[in-house]
C-alpha atoms as a printed R data frame, in Angstrom:
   type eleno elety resid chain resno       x       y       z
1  ATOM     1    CA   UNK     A     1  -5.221  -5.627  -9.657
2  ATOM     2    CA   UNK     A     2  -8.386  -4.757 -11.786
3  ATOM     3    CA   UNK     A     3  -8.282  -1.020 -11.113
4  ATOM     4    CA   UNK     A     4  -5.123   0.858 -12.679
5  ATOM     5    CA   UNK     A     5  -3.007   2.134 -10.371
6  ATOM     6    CA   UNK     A     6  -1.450   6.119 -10.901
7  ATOM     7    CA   UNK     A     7   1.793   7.012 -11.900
8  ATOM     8    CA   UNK     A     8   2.947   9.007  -9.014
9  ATOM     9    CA   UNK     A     9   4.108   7.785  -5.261
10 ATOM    10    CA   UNK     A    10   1.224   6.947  -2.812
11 ATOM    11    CA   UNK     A    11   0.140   8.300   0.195
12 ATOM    12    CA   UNK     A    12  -0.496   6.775   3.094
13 ATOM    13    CA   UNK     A    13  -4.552   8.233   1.763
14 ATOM    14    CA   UNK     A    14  -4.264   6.980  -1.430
15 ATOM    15    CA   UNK     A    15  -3.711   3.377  -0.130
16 ATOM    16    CA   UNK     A    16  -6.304   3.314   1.664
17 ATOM    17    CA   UNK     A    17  -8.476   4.676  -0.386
18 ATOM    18    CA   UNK     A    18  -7.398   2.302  -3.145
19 ATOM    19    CA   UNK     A    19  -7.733  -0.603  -0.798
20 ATOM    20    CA   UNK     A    20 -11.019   0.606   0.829
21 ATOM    21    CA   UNK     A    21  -9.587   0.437   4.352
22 ATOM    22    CA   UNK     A    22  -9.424   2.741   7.004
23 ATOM    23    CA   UNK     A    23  -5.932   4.925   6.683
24 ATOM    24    CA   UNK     A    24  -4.881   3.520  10.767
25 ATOM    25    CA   UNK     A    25  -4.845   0.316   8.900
26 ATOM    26    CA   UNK     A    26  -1.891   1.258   6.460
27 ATOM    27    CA   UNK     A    27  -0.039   2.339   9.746
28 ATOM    28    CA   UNK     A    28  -0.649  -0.805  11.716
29 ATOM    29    CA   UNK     A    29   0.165  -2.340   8.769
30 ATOM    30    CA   UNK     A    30   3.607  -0.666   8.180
31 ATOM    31    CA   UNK     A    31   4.034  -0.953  12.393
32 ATOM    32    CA   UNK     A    32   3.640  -4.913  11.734
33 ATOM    33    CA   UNK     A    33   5.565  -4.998   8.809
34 ATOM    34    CA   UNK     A    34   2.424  -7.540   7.158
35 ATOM    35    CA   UNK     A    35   1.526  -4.417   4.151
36 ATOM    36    CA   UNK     A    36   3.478  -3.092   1.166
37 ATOM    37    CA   UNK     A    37   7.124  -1.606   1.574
38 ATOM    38    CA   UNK     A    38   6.557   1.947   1.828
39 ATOM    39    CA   UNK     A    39   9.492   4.555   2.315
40 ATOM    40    CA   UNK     A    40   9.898   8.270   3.988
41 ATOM    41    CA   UNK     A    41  10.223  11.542   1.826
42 ATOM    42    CA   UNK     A    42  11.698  13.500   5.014
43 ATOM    43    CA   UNK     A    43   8.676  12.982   7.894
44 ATOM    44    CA   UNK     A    44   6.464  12.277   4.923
45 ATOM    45    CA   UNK     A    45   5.271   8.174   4.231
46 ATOM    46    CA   UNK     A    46   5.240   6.953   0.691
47 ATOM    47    CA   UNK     A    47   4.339   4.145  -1.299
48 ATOM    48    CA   UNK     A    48   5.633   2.914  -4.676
49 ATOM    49    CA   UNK     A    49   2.694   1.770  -6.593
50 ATOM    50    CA   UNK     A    50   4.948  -1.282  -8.147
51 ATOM    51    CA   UNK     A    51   5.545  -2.383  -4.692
52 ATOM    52    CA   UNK     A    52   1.536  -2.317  -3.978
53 ATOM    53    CA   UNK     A    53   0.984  -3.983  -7.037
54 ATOM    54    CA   UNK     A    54   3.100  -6.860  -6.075
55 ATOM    55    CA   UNK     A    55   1.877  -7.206  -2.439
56 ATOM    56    CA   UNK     A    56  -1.445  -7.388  -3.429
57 ATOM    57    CA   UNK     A    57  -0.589 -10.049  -5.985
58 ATOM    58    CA   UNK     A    58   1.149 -11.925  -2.592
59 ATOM    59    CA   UNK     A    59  -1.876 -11.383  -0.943
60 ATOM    60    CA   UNK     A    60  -4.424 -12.867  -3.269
61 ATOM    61    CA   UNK     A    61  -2.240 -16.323  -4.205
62 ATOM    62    CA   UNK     A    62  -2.083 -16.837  -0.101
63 ATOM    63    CA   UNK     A    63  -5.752 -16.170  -0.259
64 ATOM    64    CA   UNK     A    64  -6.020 -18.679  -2.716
């Protein structure tokens, strides 16, 4: 990925605003099981930015 990604666990909001989708496209996503492994904080969805990192690097060598 060209843009850096933080230090912290992802929202649901902060994937999609890093990926410039809509936000019901991380849940369909995560329904689907086709996005990055995210994980629950009690009722709340998180991401680990590693694990975004590396799914986007899955998704651009299929793409290629």
């Amino acid at each position: 990925m060209k843009r850096a990604l933080p230090d912290r666990y992802l929202t649901p909001v902060d994937l999609a605003d890093l990926l410039g989708v809509p936000v019901e496209t991380v849940y369909q996503w995560r329904r689907k099981q086709t996005g990055p492994r995210g994980f629950r904080v009690g009722r709340h969805l998180r991401f680990d930015p590693e694990d975004v990192r590396v799914w986007v690097e899955s998704q651009m060598e299929e793409a290629a």
